[in-house]
C-alpha positions as YAML, in Angstrom:
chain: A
units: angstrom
residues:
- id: 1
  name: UNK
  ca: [-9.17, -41.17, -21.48]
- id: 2
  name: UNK
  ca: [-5.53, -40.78, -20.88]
- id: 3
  name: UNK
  ca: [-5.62, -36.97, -21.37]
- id: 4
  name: UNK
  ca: [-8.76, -36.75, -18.86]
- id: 5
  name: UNK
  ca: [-6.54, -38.95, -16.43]
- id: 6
  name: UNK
  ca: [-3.68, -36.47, -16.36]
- id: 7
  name: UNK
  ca: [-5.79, -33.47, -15.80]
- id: 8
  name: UNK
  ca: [-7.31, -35.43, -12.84]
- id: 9
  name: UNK
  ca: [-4.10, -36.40, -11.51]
- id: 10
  name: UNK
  ca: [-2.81, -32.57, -12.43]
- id: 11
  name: UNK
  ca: [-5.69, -31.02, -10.68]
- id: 12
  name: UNK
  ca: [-5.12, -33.59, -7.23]
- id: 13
  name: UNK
  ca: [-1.52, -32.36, -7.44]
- id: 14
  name: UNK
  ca: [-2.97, -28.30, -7.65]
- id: 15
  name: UNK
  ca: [-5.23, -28.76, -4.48]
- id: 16
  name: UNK
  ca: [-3.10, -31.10, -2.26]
- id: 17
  name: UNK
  ca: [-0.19, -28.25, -2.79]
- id: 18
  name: UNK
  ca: [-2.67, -25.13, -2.23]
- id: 19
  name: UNK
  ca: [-1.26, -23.67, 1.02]
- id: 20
  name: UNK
  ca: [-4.29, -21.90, 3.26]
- id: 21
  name: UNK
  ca: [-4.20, -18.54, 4.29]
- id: 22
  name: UNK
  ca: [-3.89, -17.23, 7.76]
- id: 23
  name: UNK
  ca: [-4.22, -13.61, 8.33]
- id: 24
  name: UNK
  ca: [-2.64, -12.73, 11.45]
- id: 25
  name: UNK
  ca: [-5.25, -11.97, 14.19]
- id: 26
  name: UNK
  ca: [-5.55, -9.47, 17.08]
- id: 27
  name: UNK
  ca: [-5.45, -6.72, 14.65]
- id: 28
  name: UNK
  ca: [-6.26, -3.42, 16.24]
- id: 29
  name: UNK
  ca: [-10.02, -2.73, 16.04]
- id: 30
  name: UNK
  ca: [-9.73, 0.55, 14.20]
- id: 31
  name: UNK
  ca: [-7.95, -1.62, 10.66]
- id: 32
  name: UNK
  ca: [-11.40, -3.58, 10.47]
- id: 33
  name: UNK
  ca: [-13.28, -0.38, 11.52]
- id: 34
  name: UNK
  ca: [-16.02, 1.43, 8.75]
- id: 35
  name: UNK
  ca: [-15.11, 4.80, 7.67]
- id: 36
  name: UNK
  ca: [-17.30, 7.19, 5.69]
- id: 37
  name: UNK
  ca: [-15.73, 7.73, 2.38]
- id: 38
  name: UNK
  ca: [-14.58, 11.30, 1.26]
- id: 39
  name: UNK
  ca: [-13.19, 13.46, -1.21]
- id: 40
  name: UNK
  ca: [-9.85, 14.67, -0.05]
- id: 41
  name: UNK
  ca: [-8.79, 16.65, -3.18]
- id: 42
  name: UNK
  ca: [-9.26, 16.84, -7.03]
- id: 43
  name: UNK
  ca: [-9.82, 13.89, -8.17]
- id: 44
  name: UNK
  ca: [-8.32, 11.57, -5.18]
- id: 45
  name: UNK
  ca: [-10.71, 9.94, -2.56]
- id: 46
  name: UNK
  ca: [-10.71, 8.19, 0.92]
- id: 47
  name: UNK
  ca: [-11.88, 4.73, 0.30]
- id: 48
  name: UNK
  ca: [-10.43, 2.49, 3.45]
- id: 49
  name: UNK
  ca: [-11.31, 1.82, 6.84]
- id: 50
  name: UNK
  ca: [-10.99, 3.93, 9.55]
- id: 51
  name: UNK
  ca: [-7.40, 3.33, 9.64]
- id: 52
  name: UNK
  ca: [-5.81, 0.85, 6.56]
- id: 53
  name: UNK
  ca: [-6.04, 4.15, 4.17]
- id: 54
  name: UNK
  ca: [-7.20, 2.98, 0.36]
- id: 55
  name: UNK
  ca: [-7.55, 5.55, -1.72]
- id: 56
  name: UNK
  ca: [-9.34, 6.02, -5.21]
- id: 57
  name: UNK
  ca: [-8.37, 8.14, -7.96]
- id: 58
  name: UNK
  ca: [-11.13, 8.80, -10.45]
- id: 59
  name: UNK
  ca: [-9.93, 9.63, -14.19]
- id: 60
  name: UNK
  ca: [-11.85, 9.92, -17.54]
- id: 61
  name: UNK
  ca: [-10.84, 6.79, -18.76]
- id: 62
  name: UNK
  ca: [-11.51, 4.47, -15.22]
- id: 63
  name: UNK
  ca: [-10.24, 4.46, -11.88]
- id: 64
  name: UNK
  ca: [-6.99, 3.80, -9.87]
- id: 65
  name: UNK
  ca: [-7.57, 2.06, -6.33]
- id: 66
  name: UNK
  ca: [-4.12, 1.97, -4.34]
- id: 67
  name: UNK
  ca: [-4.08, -0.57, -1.29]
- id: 68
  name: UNK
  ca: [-7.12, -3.00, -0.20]
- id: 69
  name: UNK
  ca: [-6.79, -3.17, 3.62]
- id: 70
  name: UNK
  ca: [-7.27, -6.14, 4.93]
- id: 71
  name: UNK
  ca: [-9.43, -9.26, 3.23]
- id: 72
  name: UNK
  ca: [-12.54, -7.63, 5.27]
- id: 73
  name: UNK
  ca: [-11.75, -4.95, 3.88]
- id: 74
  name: UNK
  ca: [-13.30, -5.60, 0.62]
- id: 75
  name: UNK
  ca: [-16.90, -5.10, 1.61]
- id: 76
  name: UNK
  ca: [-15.94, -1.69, 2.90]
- id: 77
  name: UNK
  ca: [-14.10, -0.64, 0.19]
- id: 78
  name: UNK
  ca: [-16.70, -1.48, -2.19]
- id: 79
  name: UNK
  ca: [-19.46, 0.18, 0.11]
- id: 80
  name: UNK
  ca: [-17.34, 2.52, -0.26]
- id: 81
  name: UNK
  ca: [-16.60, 3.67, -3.73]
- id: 82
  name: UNK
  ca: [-20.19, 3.20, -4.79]
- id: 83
  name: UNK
  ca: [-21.30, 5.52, -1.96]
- id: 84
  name: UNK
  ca: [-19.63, 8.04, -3.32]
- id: 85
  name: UNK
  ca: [-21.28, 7.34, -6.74]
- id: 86
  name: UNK
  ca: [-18.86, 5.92, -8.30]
- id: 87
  name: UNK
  ca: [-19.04, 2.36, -9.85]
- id: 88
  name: UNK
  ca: [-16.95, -0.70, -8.01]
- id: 89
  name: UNK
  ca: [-16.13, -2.56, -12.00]
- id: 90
  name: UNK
  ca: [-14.65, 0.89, -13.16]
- id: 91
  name: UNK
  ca: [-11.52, 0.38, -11.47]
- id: 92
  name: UNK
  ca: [-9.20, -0.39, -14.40]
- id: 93
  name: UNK
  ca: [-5.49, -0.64, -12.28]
- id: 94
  name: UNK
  ca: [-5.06, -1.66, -8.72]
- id: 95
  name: UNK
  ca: [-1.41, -0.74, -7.00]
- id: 96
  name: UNK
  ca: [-0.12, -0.90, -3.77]
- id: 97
  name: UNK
  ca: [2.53, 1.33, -1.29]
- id: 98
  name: UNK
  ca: [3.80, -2.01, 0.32]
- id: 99
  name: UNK
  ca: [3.32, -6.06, 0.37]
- id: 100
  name: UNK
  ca: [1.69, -6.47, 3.67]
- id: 101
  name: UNK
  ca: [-1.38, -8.05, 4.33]
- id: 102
  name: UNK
  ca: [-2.91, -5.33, 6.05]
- id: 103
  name: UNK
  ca: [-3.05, -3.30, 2.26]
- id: 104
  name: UNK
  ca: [-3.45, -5.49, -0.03]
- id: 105
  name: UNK
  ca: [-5.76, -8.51, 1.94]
- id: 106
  name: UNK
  ca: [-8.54, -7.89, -0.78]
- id: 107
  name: UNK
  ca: [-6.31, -7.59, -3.56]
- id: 108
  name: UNK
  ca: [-6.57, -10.55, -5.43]
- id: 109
  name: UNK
  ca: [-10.46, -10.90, -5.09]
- id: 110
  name: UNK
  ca: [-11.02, -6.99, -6.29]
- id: 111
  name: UNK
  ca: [-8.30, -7.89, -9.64]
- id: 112
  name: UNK
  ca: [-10.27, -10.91, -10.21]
- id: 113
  name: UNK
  ca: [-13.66, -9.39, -9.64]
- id: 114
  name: UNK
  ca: [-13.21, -6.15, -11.99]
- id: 115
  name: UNK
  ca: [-10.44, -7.03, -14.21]
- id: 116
  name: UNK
  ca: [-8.50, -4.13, -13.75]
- id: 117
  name: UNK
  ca: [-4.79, -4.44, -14.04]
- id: 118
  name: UNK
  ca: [-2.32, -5.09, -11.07]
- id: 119
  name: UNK
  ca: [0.97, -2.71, -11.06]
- id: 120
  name: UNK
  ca: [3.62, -3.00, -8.70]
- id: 121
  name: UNK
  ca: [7.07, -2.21, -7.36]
- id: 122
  name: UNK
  ca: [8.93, -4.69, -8.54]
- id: 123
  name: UNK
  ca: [11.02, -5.86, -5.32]
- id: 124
  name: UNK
  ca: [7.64, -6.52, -3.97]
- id: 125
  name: UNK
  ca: [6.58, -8.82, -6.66]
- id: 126
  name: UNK
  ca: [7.99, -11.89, -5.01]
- id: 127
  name: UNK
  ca: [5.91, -11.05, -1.89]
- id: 128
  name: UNK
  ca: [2.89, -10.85, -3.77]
- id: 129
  name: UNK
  ca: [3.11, -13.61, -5.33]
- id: 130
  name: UNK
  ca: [3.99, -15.98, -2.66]
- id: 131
  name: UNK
  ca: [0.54, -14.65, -0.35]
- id: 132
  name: UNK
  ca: [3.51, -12.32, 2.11]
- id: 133
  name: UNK
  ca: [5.19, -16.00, 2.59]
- id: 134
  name: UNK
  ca: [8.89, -14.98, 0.91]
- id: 135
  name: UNK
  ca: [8.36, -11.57, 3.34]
- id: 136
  name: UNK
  ca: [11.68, -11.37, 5.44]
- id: 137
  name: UNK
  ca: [9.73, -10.51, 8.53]
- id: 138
  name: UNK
  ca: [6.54, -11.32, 8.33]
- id: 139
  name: UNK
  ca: [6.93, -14.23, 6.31]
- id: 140
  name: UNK
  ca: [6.83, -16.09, 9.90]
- id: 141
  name: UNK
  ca: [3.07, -15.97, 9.60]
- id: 142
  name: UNK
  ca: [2.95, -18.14, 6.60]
- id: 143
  name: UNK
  ca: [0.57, -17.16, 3.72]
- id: 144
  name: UNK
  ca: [-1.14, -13.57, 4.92]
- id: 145
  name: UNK
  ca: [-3.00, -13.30, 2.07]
- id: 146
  name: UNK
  ca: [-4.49, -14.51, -1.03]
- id: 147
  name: UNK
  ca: [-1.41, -14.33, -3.70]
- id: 148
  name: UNK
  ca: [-1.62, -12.67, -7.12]
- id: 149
  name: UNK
  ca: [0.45, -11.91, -9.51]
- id: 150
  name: UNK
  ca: [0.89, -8.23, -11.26]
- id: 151
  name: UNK
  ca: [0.29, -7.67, -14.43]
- id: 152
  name: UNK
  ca: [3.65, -4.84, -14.97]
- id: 153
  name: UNK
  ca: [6.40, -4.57, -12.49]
- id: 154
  name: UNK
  ca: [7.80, -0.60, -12.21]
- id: 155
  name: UNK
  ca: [11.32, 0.88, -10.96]
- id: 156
  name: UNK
  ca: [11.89, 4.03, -9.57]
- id: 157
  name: UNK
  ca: [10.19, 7.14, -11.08]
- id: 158
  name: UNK
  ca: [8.06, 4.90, -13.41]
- id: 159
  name: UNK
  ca: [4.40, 6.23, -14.81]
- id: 160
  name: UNK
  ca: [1.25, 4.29, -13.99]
- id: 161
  name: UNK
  ca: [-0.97, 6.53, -16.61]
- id: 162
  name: UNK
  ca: [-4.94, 6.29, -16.65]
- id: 163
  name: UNK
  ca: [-6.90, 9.28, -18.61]
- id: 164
  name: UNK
  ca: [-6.05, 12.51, -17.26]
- id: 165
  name: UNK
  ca: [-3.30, 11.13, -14.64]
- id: 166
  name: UNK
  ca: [-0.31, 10.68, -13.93]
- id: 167
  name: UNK
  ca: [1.06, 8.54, -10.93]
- id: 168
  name: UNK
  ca: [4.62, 8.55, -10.78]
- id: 169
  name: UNK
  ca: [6.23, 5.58, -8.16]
- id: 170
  name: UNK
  ca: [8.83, 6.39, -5.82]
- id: 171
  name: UNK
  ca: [11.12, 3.69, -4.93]
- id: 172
  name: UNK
  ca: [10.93, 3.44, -1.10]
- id: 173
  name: UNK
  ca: [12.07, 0.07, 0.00]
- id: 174
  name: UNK
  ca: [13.07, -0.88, 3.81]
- id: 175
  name: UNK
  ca: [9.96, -1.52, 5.68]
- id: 176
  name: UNK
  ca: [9.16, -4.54, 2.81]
- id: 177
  name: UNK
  ca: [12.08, -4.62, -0.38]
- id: 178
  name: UNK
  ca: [9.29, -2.80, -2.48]
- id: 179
  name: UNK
  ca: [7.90, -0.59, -0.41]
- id: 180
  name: UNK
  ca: [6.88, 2.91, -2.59]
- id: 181
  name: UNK
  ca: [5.14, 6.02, -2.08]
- id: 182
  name: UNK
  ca: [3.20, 7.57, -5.46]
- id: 183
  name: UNK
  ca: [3.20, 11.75, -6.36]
- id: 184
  name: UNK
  ca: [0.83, 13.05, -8.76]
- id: 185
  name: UNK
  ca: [-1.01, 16.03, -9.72]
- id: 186
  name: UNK
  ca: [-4.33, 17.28, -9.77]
- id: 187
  name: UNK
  ca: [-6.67, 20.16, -9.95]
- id: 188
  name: UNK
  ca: [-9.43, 21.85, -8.05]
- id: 189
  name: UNK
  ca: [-10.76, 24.64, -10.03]
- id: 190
  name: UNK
  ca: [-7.93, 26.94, -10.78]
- id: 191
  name: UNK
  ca: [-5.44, 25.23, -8.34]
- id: 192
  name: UNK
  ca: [-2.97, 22.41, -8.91]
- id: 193
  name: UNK
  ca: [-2.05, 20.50, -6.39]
- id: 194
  name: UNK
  ca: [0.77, 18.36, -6.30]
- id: 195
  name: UNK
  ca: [-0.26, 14.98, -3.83]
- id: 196
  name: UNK
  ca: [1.87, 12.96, -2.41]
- id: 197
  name: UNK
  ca: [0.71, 9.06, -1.30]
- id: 198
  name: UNK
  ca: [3.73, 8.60, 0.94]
- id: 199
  name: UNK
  ca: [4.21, 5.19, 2.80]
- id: 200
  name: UNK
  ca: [6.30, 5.86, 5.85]
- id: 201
  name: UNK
  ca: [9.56, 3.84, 6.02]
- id: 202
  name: UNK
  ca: [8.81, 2.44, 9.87]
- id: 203
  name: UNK
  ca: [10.48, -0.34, 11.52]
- id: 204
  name: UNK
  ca: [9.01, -3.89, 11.94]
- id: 205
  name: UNK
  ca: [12.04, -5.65, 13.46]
- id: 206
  name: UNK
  ca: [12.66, -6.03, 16.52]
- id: 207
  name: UNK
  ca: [16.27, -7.26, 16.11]
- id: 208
  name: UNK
  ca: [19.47, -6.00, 14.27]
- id: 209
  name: UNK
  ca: [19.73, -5.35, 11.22]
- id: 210
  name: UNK
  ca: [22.72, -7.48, 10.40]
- id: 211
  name: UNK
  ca: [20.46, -10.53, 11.99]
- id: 212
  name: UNK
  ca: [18.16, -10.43, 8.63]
- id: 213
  name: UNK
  ca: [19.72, -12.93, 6.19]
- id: 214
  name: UNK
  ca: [16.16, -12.48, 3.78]
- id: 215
  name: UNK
  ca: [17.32, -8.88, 3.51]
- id: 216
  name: UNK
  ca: [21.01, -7.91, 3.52]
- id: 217
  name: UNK
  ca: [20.34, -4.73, 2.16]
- id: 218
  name: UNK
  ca: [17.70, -3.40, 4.66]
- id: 219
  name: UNK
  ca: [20.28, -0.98, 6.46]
- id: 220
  name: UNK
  ca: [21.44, 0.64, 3.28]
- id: 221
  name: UNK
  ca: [17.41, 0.58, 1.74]
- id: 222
  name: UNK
  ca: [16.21, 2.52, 5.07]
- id: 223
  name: UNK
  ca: [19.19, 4.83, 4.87]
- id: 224
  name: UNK
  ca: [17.97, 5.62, 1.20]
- id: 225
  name: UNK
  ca: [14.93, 6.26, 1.82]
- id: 226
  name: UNK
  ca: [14.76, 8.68, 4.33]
- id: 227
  name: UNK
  ca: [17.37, 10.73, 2.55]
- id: 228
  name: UNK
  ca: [14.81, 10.47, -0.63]
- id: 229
  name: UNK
  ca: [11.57, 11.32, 1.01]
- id: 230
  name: UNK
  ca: [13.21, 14.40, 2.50]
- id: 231
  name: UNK
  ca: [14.14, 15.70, -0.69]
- id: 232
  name: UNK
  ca: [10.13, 15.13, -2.17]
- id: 233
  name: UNK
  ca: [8.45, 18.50, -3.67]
- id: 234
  name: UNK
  ca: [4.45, 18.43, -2.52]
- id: 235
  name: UNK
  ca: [1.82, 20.24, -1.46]
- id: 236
  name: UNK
  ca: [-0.51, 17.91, 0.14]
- id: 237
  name: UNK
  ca: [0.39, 14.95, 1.75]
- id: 238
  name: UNK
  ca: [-1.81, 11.05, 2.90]
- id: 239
  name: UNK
  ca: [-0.11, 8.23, 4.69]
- id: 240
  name: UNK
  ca: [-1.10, 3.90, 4.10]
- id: 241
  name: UNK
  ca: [-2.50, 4.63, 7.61]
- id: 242
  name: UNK
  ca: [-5.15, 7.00, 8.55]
- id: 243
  name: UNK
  ca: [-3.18, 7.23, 11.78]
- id: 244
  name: UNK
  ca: [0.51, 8.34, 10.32]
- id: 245
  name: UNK
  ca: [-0.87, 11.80, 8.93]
- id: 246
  name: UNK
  ca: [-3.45, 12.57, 11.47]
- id: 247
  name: UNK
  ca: [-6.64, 12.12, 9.72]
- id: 248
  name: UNK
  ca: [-8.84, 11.64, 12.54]
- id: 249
  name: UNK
  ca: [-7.14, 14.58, 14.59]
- id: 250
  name: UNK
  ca: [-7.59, 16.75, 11.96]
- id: 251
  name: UNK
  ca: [-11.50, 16.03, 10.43]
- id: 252
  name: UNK
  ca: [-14.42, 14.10, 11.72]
- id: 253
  name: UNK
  ca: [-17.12, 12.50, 9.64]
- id: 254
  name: UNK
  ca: [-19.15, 14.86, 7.66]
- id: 255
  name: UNK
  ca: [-16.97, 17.54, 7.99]
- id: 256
  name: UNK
  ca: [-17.08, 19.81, 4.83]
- id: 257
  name: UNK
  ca: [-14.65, 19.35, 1.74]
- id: 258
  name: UNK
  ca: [-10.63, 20.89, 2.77]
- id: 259
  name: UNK
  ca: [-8.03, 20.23, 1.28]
- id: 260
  name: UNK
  ca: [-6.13, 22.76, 3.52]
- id: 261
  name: UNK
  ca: [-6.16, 20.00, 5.89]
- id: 262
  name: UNK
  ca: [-3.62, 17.99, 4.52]
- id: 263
  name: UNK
  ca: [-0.86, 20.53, 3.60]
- id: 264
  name: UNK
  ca: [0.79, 20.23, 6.99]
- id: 265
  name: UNK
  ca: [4.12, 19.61, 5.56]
- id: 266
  name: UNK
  ca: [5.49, 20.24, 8.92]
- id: 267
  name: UNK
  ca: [3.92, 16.71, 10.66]
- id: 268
  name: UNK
  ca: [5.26, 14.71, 7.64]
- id: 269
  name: UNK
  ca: [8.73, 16.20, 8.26]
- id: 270
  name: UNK
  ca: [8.37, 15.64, 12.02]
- id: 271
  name: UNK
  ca: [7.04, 12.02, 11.44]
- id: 272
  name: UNK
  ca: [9.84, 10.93, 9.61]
- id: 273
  name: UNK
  ca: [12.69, 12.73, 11.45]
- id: 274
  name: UNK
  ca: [10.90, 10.39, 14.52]
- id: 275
  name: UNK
  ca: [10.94, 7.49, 12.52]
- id: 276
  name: UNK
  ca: [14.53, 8.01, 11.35]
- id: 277
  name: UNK
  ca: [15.76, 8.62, 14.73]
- id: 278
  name: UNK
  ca: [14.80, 5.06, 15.13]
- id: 279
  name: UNK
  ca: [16.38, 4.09, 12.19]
- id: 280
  name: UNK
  ca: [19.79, 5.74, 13.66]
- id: 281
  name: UNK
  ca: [19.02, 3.69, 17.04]
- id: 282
  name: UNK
  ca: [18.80, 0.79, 15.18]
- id: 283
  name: UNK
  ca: [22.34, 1.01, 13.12]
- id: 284
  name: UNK
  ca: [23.55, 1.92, 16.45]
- id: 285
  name: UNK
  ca: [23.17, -1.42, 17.64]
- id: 286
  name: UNK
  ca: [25.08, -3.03, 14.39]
- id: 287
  name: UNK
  ca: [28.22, -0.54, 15.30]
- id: 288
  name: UNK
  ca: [28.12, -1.75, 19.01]
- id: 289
  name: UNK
  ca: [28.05, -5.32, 18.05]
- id: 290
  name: UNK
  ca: [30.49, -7.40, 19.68]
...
């Protein structure tokens, strides 16, 4: 009777603590929006929403799903992968390009649903865990999302291997601690392709840099990172938004199988030379401090 009376008292304790989460609202339309699914090249597949970019890499041995959208997103995502004959409980490792409610909402309901294992950048495991909470911007929102904790945390230039691939992490911090981007190859055919899953290093702060006591490093992680994406060797290259590499400029839905499309190394160049001129705006501001 005693032991049952703890548990009751330990399970009170659970609940009354559980904190509820609020996903920020007012989203733009086009992050809750359906998207037809479609191969992009190889193995590698369009998954998301018309905008929060999930993608699904199908191997001999299971599947690798990288970023969940938003918690709505699930349904879609699911719809998704099955549309494209492929089945939802195959996927054996979820990851993500960056702890932010908007790609990785679902997250903890897809690891719990197919029990496939969670791997992450390791500077965002704190985020993940406390539901976006510990974030040191948008932590103001309280919980964003359901938290979960990974199953192996990875450093820079780490392997995530399933069957015939191999996704290598990139260490991209600044827009959250663990922010990453992922390179891997595949093949069509005779060609190899080398793809990169980059996750743009844009600014969320509207504030100096030096004003961010949860990150004191965020100046010198931005500065690192756009010196190391420069430097990347790819042929083909998706964003964690549909939006940052042109997706919807560049096919419609239905449009026939090209991988051609995506081999505009030029945009991602341009992209982040923009988003580093911001960057250079921003430290700016520090060095004019008074």
């Amino acid at each position: 009777m005693k032991n049952l009376t703890i548990l009751f008292l330990f399970c009170l304790s659970f609940f009354g603590t559980a904190q509820t989460v609020t996903e920020p609202k007012n989203n733009p339309v086009e992050w809750s929006k359906d998207y037809e699914p479609f191969k992009l090249v190889g193995n590698l597949y369009y998954v998301g929403t018309y905008d929060l970019a999930s993608y699904l890499i199908v191997t001999d041995k299971g599947n690798i799903l990288i970023n969940t959208g938003l918690a709505d997103s699930y349904s879609t995502i699911k719809k998704n992968i099955e549309k494209l004959g492929f089945k939802y409980k195959d996927i054996k490792i979820l990851t993500l390009t960056q702890a932010h409610f908007d790609h990785m909402g679902a997250m903890a309901q897809i690891k719990k649903e197919t029990g496939a294992k969670l791997y992450v950048d390791a500077k965002d495991a704190e985020e993940l865990k406390s539901g976006g909470k510990s974030d040191y911007e948008l932590g103001k929102y309280g919980v964003t999302f359901q938290p979960v904790h990974p199953d192996f945390l990875l450093k820079n230039n780490n392997q995530i291997k399933l069957g015939n691939t191999i996704l290598t992490l990139l260490h991209h911090p600044g827009h959250t601690k663990g922010s990453c981007s992922f390179l891997f190859e595949t093949k069509e055919g005779n060609k190899n392709y080398k793809v990169l899953i980059a996750n743009l290093p844009s600014i969320i702060i509207d504030h100096k840099f030096s004003d961010v006591k949860k990150y004191p490093t965020i100046q010198k992680d931005y500065g690192y990172t756009f010196e190391a994406m420069k430097k990347i060797n790819f042929d083909l290259w998706v964003a964690s938004h549909a939006s940052q590499f042109d997706l919807h400029k560049k096919r419609k839905e239905g449009d026939a199988y090209n991988p051609k499309l995506f081999m505009d190394k030029e945009n991602y160049f341009k992209r982040l030379k923009n988003l580093e001129e911001d960057y250079l705006e921003k430290v700016k501001e520090d060095s004019t401090k008074k």
